[in-house]
N, C-alpha and C positions, 0 to 999 in steps of 0.2 A: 504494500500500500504506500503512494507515493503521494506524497503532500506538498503546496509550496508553502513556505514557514516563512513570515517573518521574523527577526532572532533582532528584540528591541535591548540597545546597550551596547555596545563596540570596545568594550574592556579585554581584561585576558579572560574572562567566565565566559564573557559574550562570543567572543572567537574563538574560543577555544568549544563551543557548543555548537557554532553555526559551520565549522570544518569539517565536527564530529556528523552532524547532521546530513553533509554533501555525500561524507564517506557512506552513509546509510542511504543512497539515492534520492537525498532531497534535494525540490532546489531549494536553495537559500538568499532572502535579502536582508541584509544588515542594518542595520540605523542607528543610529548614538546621536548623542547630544554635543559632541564636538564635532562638527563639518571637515574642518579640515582633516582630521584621522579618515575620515573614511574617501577624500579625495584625494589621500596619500597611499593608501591601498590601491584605489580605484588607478592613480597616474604608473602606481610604483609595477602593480604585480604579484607585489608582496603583501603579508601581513602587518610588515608596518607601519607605523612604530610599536604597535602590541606585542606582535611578535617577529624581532626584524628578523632576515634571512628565509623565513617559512612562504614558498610563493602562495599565491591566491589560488585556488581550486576553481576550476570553469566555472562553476555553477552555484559560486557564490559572489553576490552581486552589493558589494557598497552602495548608498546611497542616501541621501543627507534629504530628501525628501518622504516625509512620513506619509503623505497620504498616497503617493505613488508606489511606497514600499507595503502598504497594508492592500492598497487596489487591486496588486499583481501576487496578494496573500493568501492562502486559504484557512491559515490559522498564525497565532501570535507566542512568540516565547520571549517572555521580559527577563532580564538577566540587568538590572539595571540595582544601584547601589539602592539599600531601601530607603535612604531620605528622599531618593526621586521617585519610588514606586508609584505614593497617590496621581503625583504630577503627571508621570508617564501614562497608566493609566484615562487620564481625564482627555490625555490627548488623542488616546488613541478610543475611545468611544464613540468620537462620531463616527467612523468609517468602519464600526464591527458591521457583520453582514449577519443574518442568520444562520443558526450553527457553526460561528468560527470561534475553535478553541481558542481562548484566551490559558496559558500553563505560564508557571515563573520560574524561572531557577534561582533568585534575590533570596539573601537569607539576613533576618534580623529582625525587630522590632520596627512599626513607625515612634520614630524620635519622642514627636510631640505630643502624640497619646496612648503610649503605650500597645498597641493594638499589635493582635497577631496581622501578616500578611494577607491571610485567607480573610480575615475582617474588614480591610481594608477595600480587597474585591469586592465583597460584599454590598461595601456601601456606594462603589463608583462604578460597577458596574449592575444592568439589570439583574432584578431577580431570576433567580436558577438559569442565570448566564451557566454555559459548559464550561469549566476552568477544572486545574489540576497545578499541584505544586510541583515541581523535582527538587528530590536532595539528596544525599549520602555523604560517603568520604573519598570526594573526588577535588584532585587539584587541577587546577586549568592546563600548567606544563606538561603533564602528566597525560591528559584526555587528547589534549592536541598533538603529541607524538603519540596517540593511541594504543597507548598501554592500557594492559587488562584492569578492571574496575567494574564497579557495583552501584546500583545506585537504588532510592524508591520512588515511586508517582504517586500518587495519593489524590483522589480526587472520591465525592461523595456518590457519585456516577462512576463505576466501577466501568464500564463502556466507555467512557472519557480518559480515564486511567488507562487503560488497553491500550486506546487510540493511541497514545501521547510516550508508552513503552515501545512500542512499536516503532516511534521514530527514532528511536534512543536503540534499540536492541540492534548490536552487531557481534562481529568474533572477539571483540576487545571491551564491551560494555555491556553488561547481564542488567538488565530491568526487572523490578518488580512492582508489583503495583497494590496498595492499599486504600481505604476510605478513611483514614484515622487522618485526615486533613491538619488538623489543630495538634495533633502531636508532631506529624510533621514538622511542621513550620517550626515549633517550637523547639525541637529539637537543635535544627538548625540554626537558631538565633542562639539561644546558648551557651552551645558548642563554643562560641568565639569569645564569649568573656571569659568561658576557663579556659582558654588555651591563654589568654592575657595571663593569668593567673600562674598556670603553667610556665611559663615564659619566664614572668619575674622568679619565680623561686630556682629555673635554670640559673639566671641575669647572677642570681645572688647567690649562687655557686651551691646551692640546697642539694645538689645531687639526684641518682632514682628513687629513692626509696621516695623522697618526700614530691616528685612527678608520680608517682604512681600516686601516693596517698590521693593528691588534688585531683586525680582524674575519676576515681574511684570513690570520694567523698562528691565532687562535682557530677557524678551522676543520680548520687541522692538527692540532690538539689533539684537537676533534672526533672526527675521521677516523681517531688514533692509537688514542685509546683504545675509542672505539665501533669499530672491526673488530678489535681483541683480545680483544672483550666477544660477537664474534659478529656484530654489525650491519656490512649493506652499505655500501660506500661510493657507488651510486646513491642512495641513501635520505639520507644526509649532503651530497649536492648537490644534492637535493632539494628540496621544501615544507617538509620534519619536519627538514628540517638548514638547508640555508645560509641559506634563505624566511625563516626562522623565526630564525636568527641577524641577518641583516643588518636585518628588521623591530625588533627587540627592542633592539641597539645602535643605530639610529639615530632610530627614533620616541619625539616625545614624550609619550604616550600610555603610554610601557613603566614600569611601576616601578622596575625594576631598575635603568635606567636613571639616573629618576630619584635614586635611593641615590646610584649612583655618583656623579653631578654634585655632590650636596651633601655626598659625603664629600670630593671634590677641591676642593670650597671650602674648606674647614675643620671642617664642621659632624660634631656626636657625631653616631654609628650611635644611640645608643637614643633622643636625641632627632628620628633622623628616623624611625625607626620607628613613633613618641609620632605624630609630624606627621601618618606619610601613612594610618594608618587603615586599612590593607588590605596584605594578605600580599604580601608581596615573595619568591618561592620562592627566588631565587637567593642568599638571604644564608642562609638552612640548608643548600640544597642546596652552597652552596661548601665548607662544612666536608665533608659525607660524600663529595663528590667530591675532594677533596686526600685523605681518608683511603683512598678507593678506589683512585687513582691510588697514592699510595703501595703500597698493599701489593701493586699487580700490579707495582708497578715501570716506573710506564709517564709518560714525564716530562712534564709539564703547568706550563711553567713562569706561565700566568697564572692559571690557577688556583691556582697557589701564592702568588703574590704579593697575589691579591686575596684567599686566605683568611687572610693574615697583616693584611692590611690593617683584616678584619673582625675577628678573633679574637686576634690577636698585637699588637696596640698598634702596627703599624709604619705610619709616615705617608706617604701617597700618592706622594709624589715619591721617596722611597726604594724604593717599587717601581716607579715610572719609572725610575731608576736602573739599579736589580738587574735589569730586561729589557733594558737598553740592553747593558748590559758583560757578561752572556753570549755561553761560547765563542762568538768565531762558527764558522757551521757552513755545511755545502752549505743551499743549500734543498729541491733533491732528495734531500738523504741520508737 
């Protein structure tokens, strides 16, 4: 089954999903928010600047024009940083046609009210629009030299989910597909404040033992708040949960990651920000997740410590600290 795809976002997620996409006979049109990246592919040939040296595949096509790139669309994949999700979305509304999948592969929180992703569609697009999430523990470098990998779909229309594995399914990338929508997402969002978390206690020379503990106490955290929120906890031990956590905390390939390491050296957040040139979801998504957690009342203590760490001035080893000398407690309780 061969579809034409819009793949909305021109990052390394975005390109590295709309390559993946050609390799599985789709065509593909591209779009982002920067013009000139994708008139720099379009002149060059290649992937850059996303990915210099990698050429263009025929049949994927740049273009800086959104309603021309949704006209010649049959269906839509956002792959766009979540602070532009609502935005992206609102734009691309007027020219949905009937039955065209809107799927995202964006993983994180919106900023400004804490909302799952899948909430977000909700609200800006029609009711029981056809949509579907993608996520797992997939790095962009990684999928666009298509190296083997795993990923989930998730959509509440199990025939939407299918559809949207189907593009994704070759010898290099195993699809599966779920309805736990809201675990999903949440999964994913997550994921990237502990691998911050992770990162710092690398940065601060803490060794494995104490990476293992944080990846492994950060899926309680997981598990606490994503089944109050609705999501399964099969989905949280999953591809879209622990896959997706234990990739992101321990590759170096992960941004988030990265952050954390060089905030546990000593280095400023807006200077590494300045440094790494591409979104890091987890240092926004950490705020709207300590505010979310908060107001359900549902306790996340590394989440709280890494969003003090980003936002409160408090220095790394003061939140090694503060998780050490918490009550202790059962670990079943």
């Amino acid at each position: 089954m061969s579809d034409r795809i819009a793949v909305l976002g021109a990052g390394h997620w975005g390109c590295a999903l709309a390559v993946h996409l050609v390799r599985t006979s789709h065509s593909v049109r591209l779009w982002g928010h920067r013009a000139a990246s994708l008139e720099q592919m379009a002149a060059s040939g290649t992937l850059a600047p996303v990915f210099p040296g990698l050429p263009l595949p025929e049949d994927l096509h740049p273009n800086p024009d959104l309603a021309a790139v949704l006209a010649a669309s049959d269906a839509v994949l956002l792959a766009v940083p979540s602070r532009y999700f609502r935005e992206t979305l609102h734009l691309v509304r007027p020219h949905l046609r009937e039955g065209m999948i809107v799927a995202w592969a964006s993983k994180g929180l919106e900023d400004s009210t804490s909302m799952r992703l899948d909430e977000v569609v909700a609200e800006a697009l029609p009711t029981g629009w056809p949509s579907a999430v993608i996520s797992g523990p997939t790095f962009a470098d990684e999928v666009v030299r298509g190296l083997p990998g795993a990923l989930t779909v998730a959509s509440q229309d199990l025939s939407v989910a299918e559809r949207v594995a189907i593009w994704l399914r070759s010898d290099s990338l195993r699809a599966y597909t779920s309805q736990d929508v809201a675990g999903v997402c949440l999964g994913g969002a997550i994921k990237n404040v502990m691998a911050i978390a992770a990162g710092i206690s690398d940065g601060l020379g803490f060794g494995y033992n104490a990476r293992a503990a944080l990846i492994t106490r950060g899926l309680a955290e997981l598990l606490r708040l994503g089944q109050a929120l609705g999501g399964h906890a099969e989905t949280f031990m999953g591809l879209a949960g622990a896959g997706d956590l234990i990739l992101t905390c321990t590759g170096d390939l992960s941004r988030n990651r990265t952050v954390g390491l060089r905030l546990g050296r000593g280095e400023r957040l807006p200077d590494i920000l300045a440094d790494l040139r591409m979104e890091a979801e987890g240092v926004h998504t950490a705020r709207a997740l300590y505010e979310l957690s908060r107001r359900r009342g549902i306790e996340m203590p590394i989440v709280e410590q890494v969003y003090r760490v980003l936002f409160a001035g408090q220095a790394p080893r003061t939140a090694q600290e503060n998780l050490m000398h918490r009550q202790p407690r059962r670990e079943d309780g």
